[in-house]
Backbone bond lengths (Angstrom), bond angles and torsions (degrees), N, CA, C in turn:
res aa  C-N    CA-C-N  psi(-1)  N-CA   C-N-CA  omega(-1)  CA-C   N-CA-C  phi
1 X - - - 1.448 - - 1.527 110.92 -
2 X 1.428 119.00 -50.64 1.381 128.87 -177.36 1.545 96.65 -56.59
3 X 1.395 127.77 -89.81 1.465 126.59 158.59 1.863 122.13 7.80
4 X 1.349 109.40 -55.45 1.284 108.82 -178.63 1.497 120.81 -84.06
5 X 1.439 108.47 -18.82 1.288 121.57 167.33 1.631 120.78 -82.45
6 X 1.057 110.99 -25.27 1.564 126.80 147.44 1.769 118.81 -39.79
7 X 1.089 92.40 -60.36 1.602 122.50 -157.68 1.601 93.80 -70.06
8 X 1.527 106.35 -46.37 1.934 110.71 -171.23 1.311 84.44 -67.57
9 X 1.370 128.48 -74.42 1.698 114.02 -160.31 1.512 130.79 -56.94
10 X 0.967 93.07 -25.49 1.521 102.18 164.68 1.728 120.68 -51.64
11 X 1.632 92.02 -62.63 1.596 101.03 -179.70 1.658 94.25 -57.66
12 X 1.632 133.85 -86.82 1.069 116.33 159.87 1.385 125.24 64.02
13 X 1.874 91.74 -102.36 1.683 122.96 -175.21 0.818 95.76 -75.25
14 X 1.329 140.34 -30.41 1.932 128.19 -161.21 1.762 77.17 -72.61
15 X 1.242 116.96 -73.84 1.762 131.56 -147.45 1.415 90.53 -55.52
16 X 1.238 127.19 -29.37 1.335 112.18 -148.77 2.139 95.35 -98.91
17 X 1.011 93.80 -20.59 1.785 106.30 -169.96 1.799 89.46 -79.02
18 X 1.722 110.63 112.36 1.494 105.94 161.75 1.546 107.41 -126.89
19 X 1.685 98.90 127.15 1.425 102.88 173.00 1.926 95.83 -66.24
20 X 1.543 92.50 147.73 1.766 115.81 162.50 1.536 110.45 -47.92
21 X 1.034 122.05 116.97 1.200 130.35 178.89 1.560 114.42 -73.63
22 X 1.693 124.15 158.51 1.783 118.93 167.40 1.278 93.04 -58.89
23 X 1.839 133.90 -36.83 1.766 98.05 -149.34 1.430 84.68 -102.59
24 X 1.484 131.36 -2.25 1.472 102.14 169.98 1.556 110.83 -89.50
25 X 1.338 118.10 -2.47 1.556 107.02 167.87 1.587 98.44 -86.91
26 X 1.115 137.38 -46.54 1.336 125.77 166.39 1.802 130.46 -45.24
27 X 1.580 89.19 -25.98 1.859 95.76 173.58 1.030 104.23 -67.77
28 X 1.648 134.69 -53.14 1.097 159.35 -148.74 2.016 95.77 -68.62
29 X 1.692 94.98 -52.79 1.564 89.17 -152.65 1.655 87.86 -83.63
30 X 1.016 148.80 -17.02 1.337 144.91 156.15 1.480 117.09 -41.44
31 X 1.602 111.98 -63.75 1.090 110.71 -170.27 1.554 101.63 -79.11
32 X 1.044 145.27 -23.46 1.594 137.03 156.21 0.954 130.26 -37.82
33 X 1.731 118.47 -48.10 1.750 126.02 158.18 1.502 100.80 -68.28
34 X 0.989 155.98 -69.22 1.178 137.00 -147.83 1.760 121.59 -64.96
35 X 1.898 88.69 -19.61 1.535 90.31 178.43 2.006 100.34 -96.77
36 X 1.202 100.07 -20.43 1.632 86.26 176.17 1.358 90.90 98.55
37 X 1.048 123.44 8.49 1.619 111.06 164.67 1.612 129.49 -74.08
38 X 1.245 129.49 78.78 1.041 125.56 -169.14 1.412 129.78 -63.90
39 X 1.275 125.35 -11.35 1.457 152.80 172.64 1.816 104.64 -54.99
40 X 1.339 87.18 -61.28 1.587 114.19 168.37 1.049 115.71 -52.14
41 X 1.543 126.52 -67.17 1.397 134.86 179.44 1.870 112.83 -33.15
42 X 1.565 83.11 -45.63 1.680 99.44 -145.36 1.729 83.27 -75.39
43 X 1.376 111.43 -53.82 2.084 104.80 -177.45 1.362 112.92 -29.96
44 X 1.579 104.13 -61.00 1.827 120.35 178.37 1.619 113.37 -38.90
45 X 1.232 106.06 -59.74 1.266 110.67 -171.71 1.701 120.97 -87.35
46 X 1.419 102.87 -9.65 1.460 106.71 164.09 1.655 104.77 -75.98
47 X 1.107 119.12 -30.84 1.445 110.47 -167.57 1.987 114.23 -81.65
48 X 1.591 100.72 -35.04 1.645 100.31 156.20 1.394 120.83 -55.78
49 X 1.528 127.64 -33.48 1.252 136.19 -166.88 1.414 102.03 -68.14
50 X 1.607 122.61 -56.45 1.139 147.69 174.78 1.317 111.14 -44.58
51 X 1.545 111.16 -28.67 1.879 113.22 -176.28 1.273 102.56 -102.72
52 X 1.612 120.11 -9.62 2.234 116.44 168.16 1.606 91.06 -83.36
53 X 1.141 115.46 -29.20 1.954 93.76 -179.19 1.626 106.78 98.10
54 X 1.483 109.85 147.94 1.590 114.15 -168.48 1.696 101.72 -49.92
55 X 1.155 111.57 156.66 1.371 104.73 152.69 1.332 115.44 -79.79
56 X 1.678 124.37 153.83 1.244 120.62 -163.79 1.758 92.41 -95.16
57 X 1.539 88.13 174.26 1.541 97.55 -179.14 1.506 105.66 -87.87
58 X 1.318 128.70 141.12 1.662 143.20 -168.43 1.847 99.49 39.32
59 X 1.257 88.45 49.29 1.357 97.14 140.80 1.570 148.29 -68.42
60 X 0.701 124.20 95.82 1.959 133.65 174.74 1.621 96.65 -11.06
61 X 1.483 119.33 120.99 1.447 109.50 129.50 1.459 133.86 1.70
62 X 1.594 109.30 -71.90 1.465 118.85 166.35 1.481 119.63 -53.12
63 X 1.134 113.60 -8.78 1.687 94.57 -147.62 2.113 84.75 -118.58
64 X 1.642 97.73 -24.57 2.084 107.63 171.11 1.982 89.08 -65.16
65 X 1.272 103.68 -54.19 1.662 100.73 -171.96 1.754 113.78 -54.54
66 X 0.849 124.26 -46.46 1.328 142.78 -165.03 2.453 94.15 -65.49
67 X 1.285 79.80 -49.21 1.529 83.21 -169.63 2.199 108.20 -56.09
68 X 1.509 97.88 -53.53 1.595 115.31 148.18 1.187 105.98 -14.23
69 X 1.013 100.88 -90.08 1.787 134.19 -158.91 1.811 97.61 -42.69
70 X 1.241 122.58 -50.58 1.452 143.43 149.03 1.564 105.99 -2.25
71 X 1.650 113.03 -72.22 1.099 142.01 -117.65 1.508 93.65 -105.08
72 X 1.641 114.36 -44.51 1.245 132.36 176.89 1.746 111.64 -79.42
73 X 1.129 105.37 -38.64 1.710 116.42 163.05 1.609 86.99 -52.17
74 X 0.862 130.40 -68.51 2.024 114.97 -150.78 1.624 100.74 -57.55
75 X 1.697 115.25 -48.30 1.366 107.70 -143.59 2.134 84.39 -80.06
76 X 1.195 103.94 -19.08 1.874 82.27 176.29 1.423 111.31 -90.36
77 X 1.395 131.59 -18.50 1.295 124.87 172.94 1.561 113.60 -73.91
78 X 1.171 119.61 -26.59 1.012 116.70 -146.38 1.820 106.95 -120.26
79 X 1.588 109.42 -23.23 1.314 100.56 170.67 1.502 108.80 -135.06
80 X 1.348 101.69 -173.86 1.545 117.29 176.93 1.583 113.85 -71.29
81 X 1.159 117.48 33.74 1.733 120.42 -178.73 1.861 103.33 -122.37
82 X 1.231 94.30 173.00 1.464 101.81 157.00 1.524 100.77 -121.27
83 X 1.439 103.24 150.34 1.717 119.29 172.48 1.427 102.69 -122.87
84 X 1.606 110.04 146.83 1.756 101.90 169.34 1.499 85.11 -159.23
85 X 1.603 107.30 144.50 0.981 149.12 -174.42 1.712 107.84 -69.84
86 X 1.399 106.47 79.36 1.698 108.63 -172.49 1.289 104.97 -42.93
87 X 1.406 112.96 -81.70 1.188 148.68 -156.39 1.440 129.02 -156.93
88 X 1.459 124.48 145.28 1.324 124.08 -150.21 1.597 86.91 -119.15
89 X 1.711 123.42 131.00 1.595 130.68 165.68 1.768 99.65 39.56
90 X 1.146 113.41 42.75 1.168 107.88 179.07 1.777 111.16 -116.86
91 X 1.057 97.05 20.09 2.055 102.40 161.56 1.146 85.14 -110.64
92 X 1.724 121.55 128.11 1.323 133.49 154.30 1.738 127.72 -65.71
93 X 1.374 104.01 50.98 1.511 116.49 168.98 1.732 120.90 -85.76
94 X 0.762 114.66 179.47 1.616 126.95 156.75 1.585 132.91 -116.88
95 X 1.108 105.09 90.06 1.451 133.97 12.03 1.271 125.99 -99.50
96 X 1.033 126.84 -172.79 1.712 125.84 -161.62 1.483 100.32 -69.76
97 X 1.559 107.28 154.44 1.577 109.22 -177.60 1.717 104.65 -119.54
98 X 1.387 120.12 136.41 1.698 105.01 170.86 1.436 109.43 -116.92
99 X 1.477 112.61 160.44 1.312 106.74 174.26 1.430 113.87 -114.55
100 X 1.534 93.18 169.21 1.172 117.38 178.14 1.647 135.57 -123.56
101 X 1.152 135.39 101.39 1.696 129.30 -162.71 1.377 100.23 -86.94
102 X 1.096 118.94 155.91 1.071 148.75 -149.91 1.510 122.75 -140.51
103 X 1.343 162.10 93.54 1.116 115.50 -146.36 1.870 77.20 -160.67
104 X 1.735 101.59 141.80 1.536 95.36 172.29 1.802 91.63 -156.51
105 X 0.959 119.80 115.73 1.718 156.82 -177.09 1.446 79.22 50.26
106 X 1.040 128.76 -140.76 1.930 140.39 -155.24 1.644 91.33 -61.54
107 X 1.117 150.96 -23.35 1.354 138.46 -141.72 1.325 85.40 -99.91
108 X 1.720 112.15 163.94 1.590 115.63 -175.37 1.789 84.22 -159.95
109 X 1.063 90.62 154.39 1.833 103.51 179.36 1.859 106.44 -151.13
110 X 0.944 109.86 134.17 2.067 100.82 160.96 1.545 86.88 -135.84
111 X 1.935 69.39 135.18 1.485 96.40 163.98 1.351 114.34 -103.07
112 X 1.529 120.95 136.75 1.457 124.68 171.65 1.660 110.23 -88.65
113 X 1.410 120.43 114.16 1.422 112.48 166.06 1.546 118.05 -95.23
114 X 1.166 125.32 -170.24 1.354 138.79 159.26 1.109 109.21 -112.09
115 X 1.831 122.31 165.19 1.197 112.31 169.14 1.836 95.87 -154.93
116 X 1.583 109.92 69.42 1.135 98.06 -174.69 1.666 116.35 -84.88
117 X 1.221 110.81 161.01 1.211 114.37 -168.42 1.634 121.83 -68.26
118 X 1.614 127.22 133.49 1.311 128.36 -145.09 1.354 115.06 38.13
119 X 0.996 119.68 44.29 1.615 120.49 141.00 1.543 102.30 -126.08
120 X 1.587 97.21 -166.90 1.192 137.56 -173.46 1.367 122.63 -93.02
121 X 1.375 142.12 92.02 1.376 144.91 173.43 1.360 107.79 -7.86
122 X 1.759 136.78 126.22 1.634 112.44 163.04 1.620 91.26 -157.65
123 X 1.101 81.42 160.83 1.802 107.21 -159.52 2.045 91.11 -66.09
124 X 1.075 98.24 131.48 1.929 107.04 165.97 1.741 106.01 -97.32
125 X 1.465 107.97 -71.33 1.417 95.89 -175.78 1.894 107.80 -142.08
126 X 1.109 116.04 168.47 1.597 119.63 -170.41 1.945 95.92 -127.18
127 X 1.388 101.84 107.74 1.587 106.63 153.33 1.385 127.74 -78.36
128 X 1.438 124.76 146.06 1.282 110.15 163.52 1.921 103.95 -127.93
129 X 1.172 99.23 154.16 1.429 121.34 -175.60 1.610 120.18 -143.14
């Protein structure tokens, strides 16, 4: 008896433990732009950023683009949007900011990231138009 009651809780935690899924991070980052939640936006897209990897230090042009390119690969493989690669360090900030479009039936959004060097890609701000 003890044994089988073992055995149920066990299964249980396995059944009951669900990793985050691509389309529930994609549900998530959908329904975040549409509500204008930028809090939201920014979690979603910190956590893709987090899966292209820091940018390295004296890193290539190519190699800040490539990390992007990463980022925009997930949101079209992976959800019901289109992503396109605005522009690379092309807001003259400190450090440089690139964008990102966004676009799902009439709605359009750019996201501005950062990409400072030895860190981690992360969302600054989300337009909509």
């Amino acid at each position: 008896m003890r044994s089988s009651l073992i055995a149920i809780t066990i299964l249980l935690l396995f059944t009951a433990c669900k990793k985050h899924s691509s389309s529930d991070r994609c549900q998530d980052f959908s329904h975040a732009l549409m509500k204008e939640d930028f809090p939201a936006v920014k979690s979603v897209i910190d956590k893709w950023c987090n899966e292209a990897g820091s940018v390295p230090v004296d890193a290539s042009f190519e190699t800040v683009k490539q990390k992007f390119q990463q980022i925009v690969d997930k949101v079209n493989n992976e959800c019901e949007l289109q992503a396109t690669l605005l522009c690379t360090m092309c807001i003259e900030t400190l450090p440089p900011q690139t964008e990102i479009i966004i676009t799902s039936g009439s709605k359009k959004w750019t996201l501005d990231l950062t990409s400072e060097e030895g860190h981690f890609i992360s969302l600054v701000s989300v337009h909509i138009y």
